[in-house]
FIBA-781785 format. One line per 2 residues: number of its first residue (from 1); for each residue x, y, z of C-alpha. Coordinates in steps of 0.02 Angstrom, whole numbers, plus 50000, padded with zeros to 5 digits. Example, Ala and Ser with C-alpha at 12.3 -4.5 7.8 and 13.67 -1.06 7.14 Angstrom:
1	50615/49775/50390 | 50684/49947/50357
# end
This chain:
1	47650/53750/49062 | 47714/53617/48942
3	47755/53453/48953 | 47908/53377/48992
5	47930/53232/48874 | 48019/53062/48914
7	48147/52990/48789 | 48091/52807/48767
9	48251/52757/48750 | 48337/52828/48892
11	48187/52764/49010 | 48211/52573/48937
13	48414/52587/48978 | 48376/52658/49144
15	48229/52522/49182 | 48364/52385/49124
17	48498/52475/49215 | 48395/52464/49360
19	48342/52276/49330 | 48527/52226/49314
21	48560/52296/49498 | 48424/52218/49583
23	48473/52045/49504 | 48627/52077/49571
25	48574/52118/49740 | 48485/51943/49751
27	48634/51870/49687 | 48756/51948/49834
29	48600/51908/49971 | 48595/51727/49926
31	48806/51726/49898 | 48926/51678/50066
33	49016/51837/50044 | 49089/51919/50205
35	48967/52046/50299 | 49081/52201/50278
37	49099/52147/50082 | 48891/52128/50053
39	48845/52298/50151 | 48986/52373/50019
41	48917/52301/49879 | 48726/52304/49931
43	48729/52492/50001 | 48816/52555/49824
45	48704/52461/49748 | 48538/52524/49830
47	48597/52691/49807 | 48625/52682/49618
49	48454/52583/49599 | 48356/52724/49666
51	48482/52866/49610 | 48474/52949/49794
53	48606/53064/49839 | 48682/52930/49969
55	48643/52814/50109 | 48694/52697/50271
57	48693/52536/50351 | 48625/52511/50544
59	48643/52351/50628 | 48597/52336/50797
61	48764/52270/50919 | 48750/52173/51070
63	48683/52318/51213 | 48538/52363/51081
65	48616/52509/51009 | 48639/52533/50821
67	48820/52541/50752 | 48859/52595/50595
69	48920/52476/50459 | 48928/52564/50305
71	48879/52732/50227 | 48896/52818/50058
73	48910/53009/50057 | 48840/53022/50227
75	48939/53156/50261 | 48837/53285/50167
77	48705/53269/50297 | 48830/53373/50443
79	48790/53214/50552 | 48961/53161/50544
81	49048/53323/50550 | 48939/53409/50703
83	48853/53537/50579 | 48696/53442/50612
85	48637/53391/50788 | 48640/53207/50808
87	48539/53170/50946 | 48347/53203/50858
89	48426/53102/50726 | 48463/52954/50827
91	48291/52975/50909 | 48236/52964/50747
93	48317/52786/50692 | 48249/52730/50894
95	48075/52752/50837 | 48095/52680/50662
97	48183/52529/50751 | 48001/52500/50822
99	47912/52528/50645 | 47887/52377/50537
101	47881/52464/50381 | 47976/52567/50284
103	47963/52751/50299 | 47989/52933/50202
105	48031/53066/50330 | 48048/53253/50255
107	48136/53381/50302 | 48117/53447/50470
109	47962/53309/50507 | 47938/53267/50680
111	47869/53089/50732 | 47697/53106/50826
113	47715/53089/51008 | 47893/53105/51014
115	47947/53285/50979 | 48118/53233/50984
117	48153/53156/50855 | 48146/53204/50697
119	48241/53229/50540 | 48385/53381/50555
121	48445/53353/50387 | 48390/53463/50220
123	48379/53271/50131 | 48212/53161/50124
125	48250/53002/50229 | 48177/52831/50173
127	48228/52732/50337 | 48160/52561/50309
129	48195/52408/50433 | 48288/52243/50424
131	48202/52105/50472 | 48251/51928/50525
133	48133/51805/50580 | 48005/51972/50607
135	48137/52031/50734 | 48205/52202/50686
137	48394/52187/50674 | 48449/52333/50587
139	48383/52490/50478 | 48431/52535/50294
141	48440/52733/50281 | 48409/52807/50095
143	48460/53011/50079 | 48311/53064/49941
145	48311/53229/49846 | 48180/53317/49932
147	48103/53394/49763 | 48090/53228/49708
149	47901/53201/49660 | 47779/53115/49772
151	47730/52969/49662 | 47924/52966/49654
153	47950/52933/49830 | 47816/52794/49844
155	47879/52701/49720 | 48047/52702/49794
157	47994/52667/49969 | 47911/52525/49901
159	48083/52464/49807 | 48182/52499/49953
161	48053/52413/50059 | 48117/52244/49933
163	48294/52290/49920 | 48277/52264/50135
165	48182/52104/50104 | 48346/52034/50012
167	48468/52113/50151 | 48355/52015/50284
169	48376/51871/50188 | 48570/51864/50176
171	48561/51913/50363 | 48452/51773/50409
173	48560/51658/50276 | 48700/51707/50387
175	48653/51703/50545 | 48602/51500/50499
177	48766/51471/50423 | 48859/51529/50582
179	48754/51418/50694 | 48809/51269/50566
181	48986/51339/50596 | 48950/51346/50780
183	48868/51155/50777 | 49020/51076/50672
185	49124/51143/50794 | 49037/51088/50945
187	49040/50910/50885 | 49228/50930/50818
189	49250/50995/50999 | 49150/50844/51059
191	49231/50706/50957 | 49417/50803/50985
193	49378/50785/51194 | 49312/50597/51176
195	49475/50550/51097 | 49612/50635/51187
197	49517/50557/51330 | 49509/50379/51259
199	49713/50332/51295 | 49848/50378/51440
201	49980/50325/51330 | 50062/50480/51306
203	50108/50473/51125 | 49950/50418/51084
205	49875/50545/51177 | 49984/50710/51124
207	49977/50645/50936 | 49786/50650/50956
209	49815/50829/51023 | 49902/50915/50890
211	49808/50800/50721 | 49640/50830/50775
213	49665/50999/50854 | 49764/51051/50724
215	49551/51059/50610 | 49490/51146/50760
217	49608/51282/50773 | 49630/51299/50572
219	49827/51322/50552 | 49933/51253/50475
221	50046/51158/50604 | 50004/51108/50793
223	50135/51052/50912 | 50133/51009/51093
225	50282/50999/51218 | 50285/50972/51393
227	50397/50980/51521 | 50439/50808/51604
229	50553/50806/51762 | 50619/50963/51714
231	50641/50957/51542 | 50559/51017/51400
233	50535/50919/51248 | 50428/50929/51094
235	50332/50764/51099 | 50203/50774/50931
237	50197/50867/50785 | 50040/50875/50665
239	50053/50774/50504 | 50236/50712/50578
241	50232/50507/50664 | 50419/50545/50739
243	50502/50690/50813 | 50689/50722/50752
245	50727/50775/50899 | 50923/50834/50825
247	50832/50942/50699 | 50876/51124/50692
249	50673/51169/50679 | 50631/51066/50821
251	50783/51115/50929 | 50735/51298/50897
253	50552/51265/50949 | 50599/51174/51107
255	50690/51334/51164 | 50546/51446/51118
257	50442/51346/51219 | 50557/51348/51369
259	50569/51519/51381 | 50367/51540/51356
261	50334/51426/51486 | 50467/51501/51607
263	50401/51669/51583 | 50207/51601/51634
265	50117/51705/51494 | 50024/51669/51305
267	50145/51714/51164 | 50061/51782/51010
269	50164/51848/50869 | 50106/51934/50717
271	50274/51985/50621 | 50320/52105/50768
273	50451/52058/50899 | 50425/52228/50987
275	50383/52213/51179 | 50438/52034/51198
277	50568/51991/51335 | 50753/51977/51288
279	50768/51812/51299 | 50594/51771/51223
281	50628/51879/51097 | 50790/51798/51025
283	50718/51611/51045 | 50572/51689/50946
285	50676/51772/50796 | 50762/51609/50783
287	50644/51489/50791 | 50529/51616/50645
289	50681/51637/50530 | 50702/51444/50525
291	50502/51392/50513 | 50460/51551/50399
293	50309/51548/50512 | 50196/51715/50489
295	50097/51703/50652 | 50147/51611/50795
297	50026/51568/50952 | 50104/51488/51115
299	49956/51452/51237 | 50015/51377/51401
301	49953/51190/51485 | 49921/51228/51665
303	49900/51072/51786 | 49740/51039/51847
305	49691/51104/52003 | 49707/51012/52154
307	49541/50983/52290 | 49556/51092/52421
309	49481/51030/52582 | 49294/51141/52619
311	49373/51214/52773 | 49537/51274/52672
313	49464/51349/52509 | 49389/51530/52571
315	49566/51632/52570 | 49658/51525/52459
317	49713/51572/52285 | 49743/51449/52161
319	49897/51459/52090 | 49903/51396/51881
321	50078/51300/51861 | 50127/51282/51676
323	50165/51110/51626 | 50191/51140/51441
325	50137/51227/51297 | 50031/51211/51136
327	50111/51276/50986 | 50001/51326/50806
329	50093/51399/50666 | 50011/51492/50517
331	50104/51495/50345 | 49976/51607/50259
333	49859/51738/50302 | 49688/51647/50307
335	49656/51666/50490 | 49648/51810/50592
337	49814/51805/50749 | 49646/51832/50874
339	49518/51695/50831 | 49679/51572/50802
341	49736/51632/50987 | 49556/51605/51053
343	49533/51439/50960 | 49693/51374/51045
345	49651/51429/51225 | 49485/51312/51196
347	49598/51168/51140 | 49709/51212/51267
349	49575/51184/51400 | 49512/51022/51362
351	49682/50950/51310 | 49793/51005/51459
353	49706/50880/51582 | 49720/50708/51462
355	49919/50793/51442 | 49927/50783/51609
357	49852/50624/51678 | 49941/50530/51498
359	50106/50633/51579 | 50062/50552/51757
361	50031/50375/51691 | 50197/50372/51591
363	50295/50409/51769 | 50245/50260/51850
365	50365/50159/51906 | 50389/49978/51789
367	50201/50017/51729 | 50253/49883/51562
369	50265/49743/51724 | 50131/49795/51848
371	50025/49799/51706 | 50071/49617/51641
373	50046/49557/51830 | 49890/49662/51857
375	49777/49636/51693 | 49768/49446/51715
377	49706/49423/51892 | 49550/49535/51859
379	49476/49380/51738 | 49512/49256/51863
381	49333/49256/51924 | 49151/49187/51922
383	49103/49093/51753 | 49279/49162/51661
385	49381/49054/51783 | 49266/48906/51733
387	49314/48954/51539 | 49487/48962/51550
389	49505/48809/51657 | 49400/48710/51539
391	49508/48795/51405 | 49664/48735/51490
393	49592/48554/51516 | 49585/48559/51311
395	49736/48611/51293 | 49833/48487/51416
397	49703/48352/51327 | 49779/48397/51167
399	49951/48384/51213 | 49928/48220/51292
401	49842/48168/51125 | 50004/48243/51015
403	50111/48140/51139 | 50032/47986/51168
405	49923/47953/51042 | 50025/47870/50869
407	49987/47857/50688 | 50082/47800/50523
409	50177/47902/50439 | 50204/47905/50241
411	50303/47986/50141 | 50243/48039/49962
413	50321/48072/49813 | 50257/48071/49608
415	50342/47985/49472 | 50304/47885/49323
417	50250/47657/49277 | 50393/47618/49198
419	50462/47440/49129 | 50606/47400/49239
421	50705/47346/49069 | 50709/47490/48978
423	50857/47576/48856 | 50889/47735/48814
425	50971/47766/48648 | 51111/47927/48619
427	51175/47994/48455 | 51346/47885/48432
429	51426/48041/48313 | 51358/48225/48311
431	51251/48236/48149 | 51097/48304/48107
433	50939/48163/48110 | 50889/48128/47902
435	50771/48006/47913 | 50632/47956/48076
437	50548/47794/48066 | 50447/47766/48189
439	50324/47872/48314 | 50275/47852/48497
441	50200/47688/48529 | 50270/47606/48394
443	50289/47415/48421 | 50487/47359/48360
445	50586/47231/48346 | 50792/47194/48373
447	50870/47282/48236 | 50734/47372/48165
449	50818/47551/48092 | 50727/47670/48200
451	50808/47834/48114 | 50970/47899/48023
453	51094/48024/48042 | 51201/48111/47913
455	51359/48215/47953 | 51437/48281/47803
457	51584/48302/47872 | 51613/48112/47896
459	51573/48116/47707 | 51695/48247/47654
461	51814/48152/47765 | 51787/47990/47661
463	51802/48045/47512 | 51955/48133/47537
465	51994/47971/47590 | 51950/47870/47457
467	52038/47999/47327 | 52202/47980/47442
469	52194/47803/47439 | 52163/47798/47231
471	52311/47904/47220 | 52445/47803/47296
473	52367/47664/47205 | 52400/47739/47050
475	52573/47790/47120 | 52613/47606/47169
477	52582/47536/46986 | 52678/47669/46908
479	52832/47628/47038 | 52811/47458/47010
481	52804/47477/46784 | 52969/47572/46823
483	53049/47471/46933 | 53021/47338/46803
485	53100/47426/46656 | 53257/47451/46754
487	53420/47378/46708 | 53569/47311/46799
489	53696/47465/46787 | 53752/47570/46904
491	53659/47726/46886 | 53502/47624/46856
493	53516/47549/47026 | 53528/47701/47102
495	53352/47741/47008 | 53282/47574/47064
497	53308/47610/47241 | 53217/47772/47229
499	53086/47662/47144 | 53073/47555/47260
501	53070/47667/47409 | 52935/47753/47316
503	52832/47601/47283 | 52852/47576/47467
505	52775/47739/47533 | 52640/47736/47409
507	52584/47544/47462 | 52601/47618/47643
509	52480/47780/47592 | 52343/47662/47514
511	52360/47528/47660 | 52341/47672/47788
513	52192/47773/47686 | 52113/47570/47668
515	52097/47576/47857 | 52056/47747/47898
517	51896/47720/47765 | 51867/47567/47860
519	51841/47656/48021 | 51728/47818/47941
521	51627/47687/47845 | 51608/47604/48044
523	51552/47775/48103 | 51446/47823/47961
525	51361/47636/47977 | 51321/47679/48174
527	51213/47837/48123 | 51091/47716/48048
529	51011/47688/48251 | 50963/47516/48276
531	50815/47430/48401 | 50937/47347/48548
533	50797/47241/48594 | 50612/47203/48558
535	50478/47341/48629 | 50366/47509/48618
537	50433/47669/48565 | 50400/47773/48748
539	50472/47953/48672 | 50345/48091/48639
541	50327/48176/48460 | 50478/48064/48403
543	50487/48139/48208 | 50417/48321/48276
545	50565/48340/48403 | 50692/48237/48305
547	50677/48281/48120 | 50800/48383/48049
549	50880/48416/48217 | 51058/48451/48235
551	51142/48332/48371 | 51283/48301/48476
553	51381/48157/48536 | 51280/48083/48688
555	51105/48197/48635 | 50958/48075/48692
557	50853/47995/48529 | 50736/47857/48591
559	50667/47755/48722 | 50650/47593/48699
561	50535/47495/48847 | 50509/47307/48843
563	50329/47230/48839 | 50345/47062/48852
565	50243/46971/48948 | 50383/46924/49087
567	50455/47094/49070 | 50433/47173/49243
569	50339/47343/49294 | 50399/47477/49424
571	50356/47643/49498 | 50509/47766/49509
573	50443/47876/49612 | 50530/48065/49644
575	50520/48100/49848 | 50590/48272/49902
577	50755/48250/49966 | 50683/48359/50137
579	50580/48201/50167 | 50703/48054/50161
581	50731/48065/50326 | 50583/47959/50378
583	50619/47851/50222 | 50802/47808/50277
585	50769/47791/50456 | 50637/47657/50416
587	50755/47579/50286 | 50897/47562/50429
589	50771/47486/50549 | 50713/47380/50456
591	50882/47322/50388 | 50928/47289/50589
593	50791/47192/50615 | 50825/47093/50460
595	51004/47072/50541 | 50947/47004/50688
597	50823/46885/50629 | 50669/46945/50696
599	50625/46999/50502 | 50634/46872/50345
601	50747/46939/50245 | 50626/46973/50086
603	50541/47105/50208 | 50528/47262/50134
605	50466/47443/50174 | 50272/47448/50117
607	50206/47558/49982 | 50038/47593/49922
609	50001/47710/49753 | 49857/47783/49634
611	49863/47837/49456 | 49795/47982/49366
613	49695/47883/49251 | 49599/47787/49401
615	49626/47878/49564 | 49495/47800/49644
617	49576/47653/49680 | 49742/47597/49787
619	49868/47467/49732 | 49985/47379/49870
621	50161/47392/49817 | 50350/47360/49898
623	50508/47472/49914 | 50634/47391/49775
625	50769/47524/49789 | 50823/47693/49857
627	50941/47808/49747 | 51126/47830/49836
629	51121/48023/49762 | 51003/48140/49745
631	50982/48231/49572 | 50896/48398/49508
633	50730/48401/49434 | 50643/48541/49410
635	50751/48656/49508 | 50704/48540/49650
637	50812/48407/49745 | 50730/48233/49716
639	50806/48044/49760 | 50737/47905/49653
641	50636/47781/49740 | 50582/47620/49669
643	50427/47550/49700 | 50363/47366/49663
645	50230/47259/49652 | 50197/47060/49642
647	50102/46996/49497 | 49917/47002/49585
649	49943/47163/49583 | 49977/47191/49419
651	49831/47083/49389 | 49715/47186/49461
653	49771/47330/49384 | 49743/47260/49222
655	49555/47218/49240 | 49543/47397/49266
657	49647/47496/49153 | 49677/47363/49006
659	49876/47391/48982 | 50017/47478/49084
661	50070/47633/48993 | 50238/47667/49016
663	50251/47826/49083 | 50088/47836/49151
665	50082/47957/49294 | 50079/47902/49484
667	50069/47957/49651 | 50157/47844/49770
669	50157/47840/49969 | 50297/47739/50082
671	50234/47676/50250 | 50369/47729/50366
673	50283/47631/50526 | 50219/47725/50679
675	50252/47878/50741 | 50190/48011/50857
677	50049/48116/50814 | 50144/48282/50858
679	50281/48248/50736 | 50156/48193/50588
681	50070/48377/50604 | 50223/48447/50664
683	50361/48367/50567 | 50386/48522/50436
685	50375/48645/50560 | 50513/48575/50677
687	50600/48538/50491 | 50542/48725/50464
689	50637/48785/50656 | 50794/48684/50626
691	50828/48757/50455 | 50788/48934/50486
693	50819/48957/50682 | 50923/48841/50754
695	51034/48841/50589 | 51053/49023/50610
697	51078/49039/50786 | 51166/48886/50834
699	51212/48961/51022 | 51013/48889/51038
701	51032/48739/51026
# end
């Protein structure tokens, strides 16, 4: 007989063919696909891998039967159809569940020992087992040609034998993911029962209810209401802090859940509306059309039950009385209407009792006061009484301390050393400044030209006058030649008087443009800016800011400050005008006391101060003046303060600093004389209440 041959070709595509399945058969047993989508996918698979006519997958269900999952072309064996008898058949997969190995069973082949069972089908049968954790769990059935060769068959039992290894393995990968499942939700259960627990407000508590119950149940909206001295109310919605109450989706909703917990039964709707009570029927169409809710699953709150005494409870049956209702929505389609109503039962469960006891707590009667009389007593004993008396003895201590105990009040305030003769000097015309001659610190003397202005209108004006004035010069010689060349007759003398009245206006016109360049020469002389006394330039940048700048009447130029050696030195010093008070009310007793003699009266509120430049020590000074008005600076309301001091002081200063700077920058404090402690720690906050409280609300005061 000749040989058969093989076409190379064909055998590499079918060996790469056959590669390509298996890889993807690891791939889908190490994947988290769904169990009905793998034993699709793995049982077409197997089949084309080992090109057998068809095949099936057993799993073994609770009792220890095995159930069909899947099958492909099973039919052609008559099992399914009754052409075959099935009962040596499932004899057959019995014994096989008790083999650890795979197995080829021909046609008609009986297992030893057990006559009935065998195979009834005209197909080989590779029935190999599923093992997890060496626990059979299921069997993978294989319908072979039965011509097929012998090496043939072992070589596929073998690969089948593999092909079960990677079904055990997604079994096994499964069965640990679902007891990870199972554990997340036992400690989402755990954590969800420890915190509806962990309040009786009943806010708190029914907001805890429906946010975390809402990831144990997996919808897409939780709600609780409850029914509270006869009324039902929806009191939390998931993701939601407030209930609109006067919504249309929360009216609806409160109606559904009337009805539901009227009617004492679990609502669960899938799209269907069939078999539902009248009246629970038309809340329920209303309340869907307005949430577009797909699946909607009402699980009733039930009271707790009550002790019965031991002698009462054979005979009695306890009665479950709805209190309210728990309420999850689903939008979509991601979970199935049965695990979503079993979920909710469980949440249900543990939630209806902290409901109820929260529900039970907010009845009581002026619970806000009985708990503000109740909570303090309870630390009134052993070593806390000691504590809080010892805490009250400090605080009565301190207030006798704020009360009785005094200190000296001052007043601060900044400002600048200044010479207390000092002039300002303002442009006398507007102009523009020409001509700067001297800088800051500059040493002057009376008269020295300090800078120059030009205004060229004040020139135009003068020239115009000076060209007037030439012309009725010029008019009053020629009047004057004619009125000499006149003679004595008649119509002469009529010229002559027009001469003469001529000569008249023209003597009038030069006389009047004389004077008026008299007084623009005046004003053009005062925008050459004199010295009005001896002394130091005190203005910053003087030819920077001043050069070339455009001026108006009464624009500030310079400061002059005097330096001579009997020239005097004060502090004008800026205080808030928030704290003159103290200031003023020290001022006015001290001007009493002058009044009635008991003061000299030099006396004079006392002063102390520092300067940036040597801040480490404290010069004595004297209260000269306080400003009658207050002015802006800064945005901020200030009254000018002067501040003194006698010639040892300024002595003393002088060893240390070598010269007074005008300008230089001080901080100044007024001694306002004793005071209570309380008001010098407290004095801007009962500034602080008056303004903003008892301002406001004058009925207070």
């Amino acid at each position: 007989m000749p040989q058969e041959t093989v076409d190379a070709d064909l055998l590499e595509q079918t060996k790469t063919q056959i590669r390509k399945l298996v890889a993807e058969i690891a791939d889908l047993a190490e994947s988290d696909v769904q169990p009905a989508e793998f034993y699709v996918e793995f049982l077409n698979r197997a089949v084309a891998a080992v090109a057998a006519s068809g095949g099936a997958f057993w799993l073994l269900d609770g009792r220890g039967g095995l159930r069909l999952q899947y099958q492909v072309e099973f039919a052609q064996t008559g099992l399914m159809d009754g052409r075959v008898a099935t009962p040596p058949h499932d004899a057959l997969l019995g014994c096989m569940i008790q083999a650890s190995q795979a197995q080829i069973i021909p046609p008609g082949a009986v297992i030893e020992g057990v006559p009935q069972a065998y195979n009834p089908t005209g197909f080989a049968l590779i029935i190999a087992p599923l093992i997890v954790d060496k626990q059979v769990v299921g069997l993978l059935e294989i319908l072979l040609d039965p011509n097929r060769q012998a090496a043939q068959r072992k070589s596929t039992l073998r690969f089948v034998g593999d092909l079960c290894d990677l079904a055990g393995n997604y079994l096994k990968n499964r069965q640990m993911r679902q007891m990870m499942s199972q554990q997340r939700l036992w400690n989402q259960l755990e954590g969800f029962t420890h915190h509806v627990h962990g309040s009786l407000d009943l806010k708190e508590t029914a907001y805890a209810v429906v946010n975390d119950g809402k990831r144990l149940v997996g919808c897409d909206r939780l709600s609780v209401a409850l029914k509270i001295s006869g009324r039902t109310m929806v009191e939390a919605v998931s993701g939601q802090e407030v209930v609109e109450q006067r919504s249309n989706l929360v009216r609806d909703l409160t109606k559904l859940c009337k009805v539901v917990i009227r009617s004492g039964e679990d609502l669960v709707y899938t799209g269907n509306t069939d078999g539902f009570a009248p009246d629970i029927r038309d809340a329920l169409e209303l309340y869907v059309d307005e949430s577009g809710s797909k699946v909607v699953v009402i699980t009733l709150l039930h009271k707790p039950d009550e002790e019965i005494p031991g002698d009462e409870k054979e005979g009695v049956a306890k009665e479950k009385v709805p209190y309210g209702a728990l309420v999850a929505e689903q939008i979509g389609d991601e979970v199935a209407p049965t695990d979503m109503h079993a979920r909710t039962e469980v949440v249900a469960r543990h939630a209806s009792t902290a409901l109820w006891n929260a529900t039970e707590h907010h009845k009581i009667f002026l619970k806000p006061v009985l708990k503000a009389i109740g909570s303090p007593w309870r630390i009134f004993r052993g070593r806390t009484l000691a504590k809080i008396v010892a805490a009250v003895a400090g605080v009565l201590l301190l207030i006798g301390a704020l009360y009785f105990v005094p200190c000296t009040l001052t007043i601060e305030g900044r400002g600048s050393l200044l010479p207390e003769e000092r002039r300002t000097l303002y442009a006398p015309l507007q102009g523009r400044v020409s001509e700067v001659l001297v800088e800051h610190g500059d040493i002057v003397k009376k008269g020295d030209v300090l800078c120059r202005l030009e205004s060229k209108e004040l020139e135009k004006e003068l020239k115009k006058l000076i060209g007037d004035r030439d012309k009725a010069r010029s008019q009053q010689l020629i009047a004057e030649a004619q009125e000499q060349r006149s003679t004595s007759s008649q119509a002469e003398q009529d010229a002559k008087f027009q001469i003469q009245s001529q000569l008249v206006e023209a003597m009038i016109t030069s006389k009047t443009a004389s004077q008026q360049i008299d007084i623009i020469q005046d004003q053009i002389d005062s925008l050459t800016i004199r010295a009005p006394q001896d002394g130091i330039i005190t203005t910053w940048e003087v030819k920077k800011n001043l050069m070339g700048r455009p001026v108006d009447h009464g624009t500030e130029l310079l400061q002059i400050a005097a330096i001579g050696g009997d020239s005097d030195w004060v502090l004008e010093v800026d205080v808030p005008d928030d704290d003159m008070a103290p200031i003023r009310s020290a001022s006015s007793k001290l001007q009493k006391e002058i009044a009635a003699g008991t003061r000299p009266p030099s006396s004079a509120l006392k002063a102390y101060f520092i300067t940036a430049t040597d801040p480490d020590h404290k010069y004595e000074g004297y209260v000269r003046r306080i400003a009658a008005k207050a002015d802006t600076v800064e945005q901020k309301h200030v009254v000018k303060v002067t501040v003194g001091f006698d010639e040892g002081v300024r002595r003393e200063f002088l060893s240390r600093n070598q010269e007074l700077k005008p300008g230089s920058e001080v901080r100044a404090r007024v001694d306002c004389g004793k005071t209570k402690l309380s008001y010098y720690l407290l004095r801007k906050v009962v500034q602080v209440w008056y303004e903003s409280v008892m301002f406001r609300w004058p009925f207070l005061r």
